[in-house]
DSSP file (Angstrom, degrees, kcal/mol; ACC not computed):
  #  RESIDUE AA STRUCTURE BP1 BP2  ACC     N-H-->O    O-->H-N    N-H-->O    O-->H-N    TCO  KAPPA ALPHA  PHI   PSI    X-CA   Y-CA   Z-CA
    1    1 A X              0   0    0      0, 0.0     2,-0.5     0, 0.0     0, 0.0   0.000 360.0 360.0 360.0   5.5  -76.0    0.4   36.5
    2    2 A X        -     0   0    0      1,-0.1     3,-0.1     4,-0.1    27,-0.0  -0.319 360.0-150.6 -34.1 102.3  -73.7    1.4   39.1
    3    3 A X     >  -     0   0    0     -2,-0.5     4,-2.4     1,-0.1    -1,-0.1  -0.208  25.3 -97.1-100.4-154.7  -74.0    0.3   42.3
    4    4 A X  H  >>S+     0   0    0      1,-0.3     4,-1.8     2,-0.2     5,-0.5   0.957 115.7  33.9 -81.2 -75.7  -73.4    1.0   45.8
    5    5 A X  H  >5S+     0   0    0      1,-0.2     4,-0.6     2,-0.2    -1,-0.3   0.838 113.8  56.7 -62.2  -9.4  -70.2   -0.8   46.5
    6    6 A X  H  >5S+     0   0    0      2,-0.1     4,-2.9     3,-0.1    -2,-0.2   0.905 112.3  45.6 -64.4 -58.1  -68.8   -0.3   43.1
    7    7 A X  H  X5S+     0   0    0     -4,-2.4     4,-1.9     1,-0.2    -2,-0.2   0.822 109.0  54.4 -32.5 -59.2  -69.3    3.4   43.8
    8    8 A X  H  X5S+     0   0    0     -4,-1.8     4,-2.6     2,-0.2    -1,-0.2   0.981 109.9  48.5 -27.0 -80.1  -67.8    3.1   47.3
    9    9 A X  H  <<S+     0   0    0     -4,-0.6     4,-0.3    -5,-0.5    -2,-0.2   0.922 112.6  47.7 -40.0 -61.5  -64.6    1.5   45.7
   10   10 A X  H  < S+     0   0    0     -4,-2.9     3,-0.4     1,-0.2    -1,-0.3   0.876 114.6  43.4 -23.8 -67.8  -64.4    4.3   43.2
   11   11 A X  H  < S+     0   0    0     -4,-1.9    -2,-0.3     1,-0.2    -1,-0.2   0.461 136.6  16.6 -76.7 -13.0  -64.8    7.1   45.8
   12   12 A X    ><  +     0   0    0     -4,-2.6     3,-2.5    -3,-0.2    -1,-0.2   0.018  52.7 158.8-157.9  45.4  -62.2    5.0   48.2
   13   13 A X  T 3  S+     0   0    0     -3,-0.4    53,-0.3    -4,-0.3     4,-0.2   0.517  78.1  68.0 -74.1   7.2  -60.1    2.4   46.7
   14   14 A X  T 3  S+     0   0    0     49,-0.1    -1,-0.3    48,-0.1     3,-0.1   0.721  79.7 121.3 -65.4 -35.2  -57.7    2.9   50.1
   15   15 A X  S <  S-     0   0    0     -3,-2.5     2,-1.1     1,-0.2    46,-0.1   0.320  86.0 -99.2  -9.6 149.5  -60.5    1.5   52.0
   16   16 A X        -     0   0    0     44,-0.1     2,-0.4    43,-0.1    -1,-0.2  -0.466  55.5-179.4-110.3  91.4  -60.0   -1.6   53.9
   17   17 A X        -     0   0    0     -2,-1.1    44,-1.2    44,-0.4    43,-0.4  -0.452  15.5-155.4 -46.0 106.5  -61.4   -4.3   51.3
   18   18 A X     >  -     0   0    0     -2,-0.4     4,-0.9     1,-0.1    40,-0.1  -0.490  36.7-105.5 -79.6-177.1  -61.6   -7.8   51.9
   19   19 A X  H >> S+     0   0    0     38,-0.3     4,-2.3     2,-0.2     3,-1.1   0.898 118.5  61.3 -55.7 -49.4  -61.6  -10.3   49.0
   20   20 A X  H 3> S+     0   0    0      1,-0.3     4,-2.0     2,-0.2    -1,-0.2   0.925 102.6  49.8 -54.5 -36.3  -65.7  -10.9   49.9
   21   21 A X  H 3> S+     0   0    0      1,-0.3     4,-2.7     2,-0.2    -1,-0.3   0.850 108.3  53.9 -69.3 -32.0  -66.3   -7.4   49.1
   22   22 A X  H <X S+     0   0    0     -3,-1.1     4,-0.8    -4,-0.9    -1,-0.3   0.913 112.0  45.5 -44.8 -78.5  -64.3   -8.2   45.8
   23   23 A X  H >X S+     0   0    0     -4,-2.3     4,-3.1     1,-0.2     3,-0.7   0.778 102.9  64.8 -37.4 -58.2  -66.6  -11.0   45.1
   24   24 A X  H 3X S+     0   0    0     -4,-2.0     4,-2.1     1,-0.3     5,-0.3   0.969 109.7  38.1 -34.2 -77.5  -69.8   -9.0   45.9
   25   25 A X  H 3X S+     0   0    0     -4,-2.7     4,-1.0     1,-0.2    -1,-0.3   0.693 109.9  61.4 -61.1 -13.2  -69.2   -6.7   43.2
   26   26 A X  H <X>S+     0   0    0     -4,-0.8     5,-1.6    -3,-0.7     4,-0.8   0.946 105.9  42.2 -62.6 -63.2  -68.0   -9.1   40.9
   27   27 A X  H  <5S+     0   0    0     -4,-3.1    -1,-0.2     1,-0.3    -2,-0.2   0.738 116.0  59.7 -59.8 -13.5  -71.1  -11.3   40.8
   28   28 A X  H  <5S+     0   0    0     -4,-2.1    -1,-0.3     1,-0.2    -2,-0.2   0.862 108.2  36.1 -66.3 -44.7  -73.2   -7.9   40.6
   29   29 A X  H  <5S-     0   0    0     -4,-1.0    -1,-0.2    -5,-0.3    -2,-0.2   0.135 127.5-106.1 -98.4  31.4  -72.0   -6.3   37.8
   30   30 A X  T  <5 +     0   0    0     -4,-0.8    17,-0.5     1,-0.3    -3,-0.2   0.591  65.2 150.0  66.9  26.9  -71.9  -10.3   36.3
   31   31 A X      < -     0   0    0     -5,-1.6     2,-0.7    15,-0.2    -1,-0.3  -0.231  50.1-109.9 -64.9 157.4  -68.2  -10.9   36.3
   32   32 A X        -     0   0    0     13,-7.2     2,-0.8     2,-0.0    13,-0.2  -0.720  36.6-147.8-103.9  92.2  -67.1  -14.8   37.0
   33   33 A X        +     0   0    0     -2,-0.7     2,-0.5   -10,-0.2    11,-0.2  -0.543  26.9 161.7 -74.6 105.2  -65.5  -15.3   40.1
   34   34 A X        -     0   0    0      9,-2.1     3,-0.1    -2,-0.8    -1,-0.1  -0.527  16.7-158.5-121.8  90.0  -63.1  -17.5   41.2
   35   35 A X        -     0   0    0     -2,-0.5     7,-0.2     1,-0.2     2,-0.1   0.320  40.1 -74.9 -55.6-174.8  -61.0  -17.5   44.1
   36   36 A X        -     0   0    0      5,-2.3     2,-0.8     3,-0.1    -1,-0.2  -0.398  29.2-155.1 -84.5 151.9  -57.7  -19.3   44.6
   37   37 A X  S    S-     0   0    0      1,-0.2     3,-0.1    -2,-0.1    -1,-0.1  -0.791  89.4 -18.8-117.1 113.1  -57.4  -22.8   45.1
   38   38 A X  S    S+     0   0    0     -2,-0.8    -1,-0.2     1,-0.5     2,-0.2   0.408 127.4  90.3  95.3  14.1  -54.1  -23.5   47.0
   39   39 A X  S    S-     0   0    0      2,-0.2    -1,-0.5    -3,-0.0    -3,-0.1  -0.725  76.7-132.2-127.5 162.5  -52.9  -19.7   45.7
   40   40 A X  S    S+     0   0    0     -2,-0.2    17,-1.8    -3,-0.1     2,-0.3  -0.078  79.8  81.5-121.3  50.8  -53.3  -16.6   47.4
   41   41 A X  E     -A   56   0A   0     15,-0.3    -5,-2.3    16,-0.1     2,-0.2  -0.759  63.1-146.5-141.1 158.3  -54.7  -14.5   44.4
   42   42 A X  E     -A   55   0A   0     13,-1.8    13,-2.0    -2,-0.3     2,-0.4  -0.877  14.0-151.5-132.9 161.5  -58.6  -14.5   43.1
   43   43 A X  E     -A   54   0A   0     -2,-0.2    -9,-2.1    11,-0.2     2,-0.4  -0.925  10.3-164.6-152.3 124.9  -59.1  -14.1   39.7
   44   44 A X  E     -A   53   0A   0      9,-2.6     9,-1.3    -2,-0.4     2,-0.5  -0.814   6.9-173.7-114.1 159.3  -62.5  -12.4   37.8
   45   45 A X  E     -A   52   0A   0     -2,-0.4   -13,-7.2     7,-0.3     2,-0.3  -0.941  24.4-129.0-150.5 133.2  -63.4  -12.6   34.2
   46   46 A X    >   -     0   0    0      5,-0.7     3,-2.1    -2,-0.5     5,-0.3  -0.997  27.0-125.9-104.0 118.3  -66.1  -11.0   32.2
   47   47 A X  T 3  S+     0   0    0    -17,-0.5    -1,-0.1     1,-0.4   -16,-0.1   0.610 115.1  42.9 -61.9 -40.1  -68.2  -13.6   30.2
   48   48 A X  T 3  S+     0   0    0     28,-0.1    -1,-0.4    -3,-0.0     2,-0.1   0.269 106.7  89.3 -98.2  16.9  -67.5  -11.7   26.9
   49   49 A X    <   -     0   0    0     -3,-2.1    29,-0.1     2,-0.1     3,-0.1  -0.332  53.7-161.8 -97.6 170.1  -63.5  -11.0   27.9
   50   50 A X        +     0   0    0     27,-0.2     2,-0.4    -2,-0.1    -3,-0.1  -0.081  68.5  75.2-135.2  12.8  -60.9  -12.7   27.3
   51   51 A X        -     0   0    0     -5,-0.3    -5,-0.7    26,-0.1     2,-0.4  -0.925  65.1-151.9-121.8 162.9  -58.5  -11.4   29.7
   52   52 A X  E     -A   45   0A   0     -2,-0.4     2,-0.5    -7,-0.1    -7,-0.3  -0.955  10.6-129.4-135.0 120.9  -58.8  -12.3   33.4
   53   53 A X  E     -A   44   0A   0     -9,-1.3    -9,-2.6    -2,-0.4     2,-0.5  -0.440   8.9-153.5 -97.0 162.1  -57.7  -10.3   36.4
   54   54 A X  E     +A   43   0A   0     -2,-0.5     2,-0.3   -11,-0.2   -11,-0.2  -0.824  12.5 179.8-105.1 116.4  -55.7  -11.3   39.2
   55   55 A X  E     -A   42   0A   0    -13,-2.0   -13,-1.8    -2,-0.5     2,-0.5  -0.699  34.3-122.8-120.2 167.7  -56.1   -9.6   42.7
   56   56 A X  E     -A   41   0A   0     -2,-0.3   -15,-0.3   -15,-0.2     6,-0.2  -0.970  22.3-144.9-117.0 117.9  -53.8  -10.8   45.7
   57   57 A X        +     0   0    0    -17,-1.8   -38,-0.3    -2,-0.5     2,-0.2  -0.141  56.7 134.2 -95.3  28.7  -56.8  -11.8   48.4
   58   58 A X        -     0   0    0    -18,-0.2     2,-0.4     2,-0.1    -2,-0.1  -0.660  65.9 -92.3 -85.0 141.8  -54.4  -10.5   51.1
   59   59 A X  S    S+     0   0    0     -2,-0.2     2,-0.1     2,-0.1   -41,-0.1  -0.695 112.0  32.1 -92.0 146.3  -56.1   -8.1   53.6
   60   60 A X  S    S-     0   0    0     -2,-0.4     2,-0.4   -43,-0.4   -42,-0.1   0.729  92.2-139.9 -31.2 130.8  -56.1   -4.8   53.1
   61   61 A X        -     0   0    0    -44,-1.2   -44,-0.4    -2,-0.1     2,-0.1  -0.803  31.7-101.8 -91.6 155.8  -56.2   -5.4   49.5
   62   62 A X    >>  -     0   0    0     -2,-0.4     4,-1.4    -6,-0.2     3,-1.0  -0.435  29.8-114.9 -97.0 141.3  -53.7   -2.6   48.1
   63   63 A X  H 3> S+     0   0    0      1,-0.3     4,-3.6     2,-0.2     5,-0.1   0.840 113.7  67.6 -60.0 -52.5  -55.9    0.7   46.6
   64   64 A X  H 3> S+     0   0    0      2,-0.2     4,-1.9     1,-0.2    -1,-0.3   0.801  98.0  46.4 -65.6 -22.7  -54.3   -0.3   43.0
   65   65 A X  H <> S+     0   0    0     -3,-1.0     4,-3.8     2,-0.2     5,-0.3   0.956 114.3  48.2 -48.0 -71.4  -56.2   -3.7   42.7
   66   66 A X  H  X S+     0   0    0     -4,-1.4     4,-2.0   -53,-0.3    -2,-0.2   0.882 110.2  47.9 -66.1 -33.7  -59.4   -2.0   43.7
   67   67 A X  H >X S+     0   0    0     -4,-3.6     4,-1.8     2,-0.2     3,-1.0   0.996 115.0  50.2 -69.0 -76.7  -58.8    0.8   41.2
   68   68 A X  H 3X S+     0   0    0     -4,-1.9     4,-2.1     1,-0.2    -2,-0.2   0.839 109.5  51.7 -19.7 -63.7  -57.9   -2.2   38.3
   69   69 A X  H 3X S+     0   0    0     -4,-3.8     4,-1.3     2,-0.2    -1,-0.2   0.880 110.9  46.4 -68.2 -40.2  -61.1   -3.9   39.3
   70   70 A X  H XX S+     0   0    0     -4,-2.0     4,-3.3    -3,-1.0     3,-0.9   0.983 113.1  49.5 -58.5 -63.2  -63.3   -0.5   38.8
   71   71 A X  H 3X S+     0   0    0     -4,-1.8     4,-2.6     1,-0.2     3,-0.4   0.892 112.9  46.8 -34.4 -72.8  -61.9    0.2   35.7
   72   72 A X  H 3<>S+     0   0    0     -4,-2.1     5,-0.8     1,-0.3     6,-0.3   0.513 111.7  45.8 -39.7 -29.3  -62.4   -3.2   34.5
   73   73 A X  H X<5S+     0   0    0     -4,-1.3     3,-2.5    -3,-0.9    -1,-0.3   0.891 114.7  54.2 -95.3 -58.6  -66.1   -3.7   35.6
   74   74 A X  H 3<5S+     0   0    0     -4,-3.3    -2,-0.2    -3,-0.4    -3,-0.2   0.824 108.2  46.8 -60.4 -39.4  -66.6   -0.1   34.0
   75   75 A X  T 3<5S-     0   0    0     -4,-2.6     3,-0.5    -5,-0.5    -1,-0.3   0.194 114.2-113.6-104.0  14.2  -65.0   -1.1   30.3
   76   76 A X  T < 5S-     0   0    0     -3,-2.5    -3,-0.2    -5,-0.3   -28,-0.1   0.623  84.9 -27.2  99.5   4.3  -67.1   -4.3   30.2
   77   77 A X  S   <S+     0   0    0     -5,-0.8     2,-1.4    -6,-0.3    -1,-0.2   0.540 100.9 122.0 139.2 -16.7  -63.7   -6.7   30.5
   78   78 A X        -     0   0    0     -3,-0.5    -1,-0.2    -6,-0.3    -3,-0.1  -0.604  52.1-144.5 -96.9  86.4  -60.8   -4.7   29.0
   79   79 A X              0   0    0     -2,-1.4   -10,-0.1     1,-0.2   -11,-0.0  -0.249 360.0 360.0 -10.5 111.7  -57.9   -4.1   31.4
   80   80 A X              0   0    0    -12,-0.1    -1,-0.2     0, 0.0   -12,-0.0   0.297 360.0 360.0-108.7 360.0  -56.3   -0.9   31.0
């Protein structure tokens, strides 16, 4: 169930990501997205998680974010 821009992200989390792209994958692999409202962080949840992560929507978002965000989408919710 891997898609194309998760993959991408995987193979190149130096890439230069915006926050949309962020979004995009969220709402693919069925994460809950919500950016920040008067903050400059976005923040995704997996409906059966309880932990939520927090990415800094500044552009380029920094390699270690996007890495955090694969893992997480890959382990179903669980931060590592």
């Amino acid at each position: 169930m891997t898609s194309d821009l998760l993959a991408r992200m995987r193979r190149n989390p130096a890439g230069d990501w915006t926050i949309g792209g962020v979004e995009a994958v969220c709402r693919e692999h069925g994460l809950l997205f919500r950016p920040g409202r008067g903050t400059s962080h976005a923040h995704a949840k997996h409906p059966s998680s309880r932990e939520i992560l927090t990415i800094p929507a500044h552009r380029p978002i920094k390699p270690v974010y996007i890495r955090k965000l694969v893992r997480y989408i890959e382990s179903g919710g669980t931060p590592r």
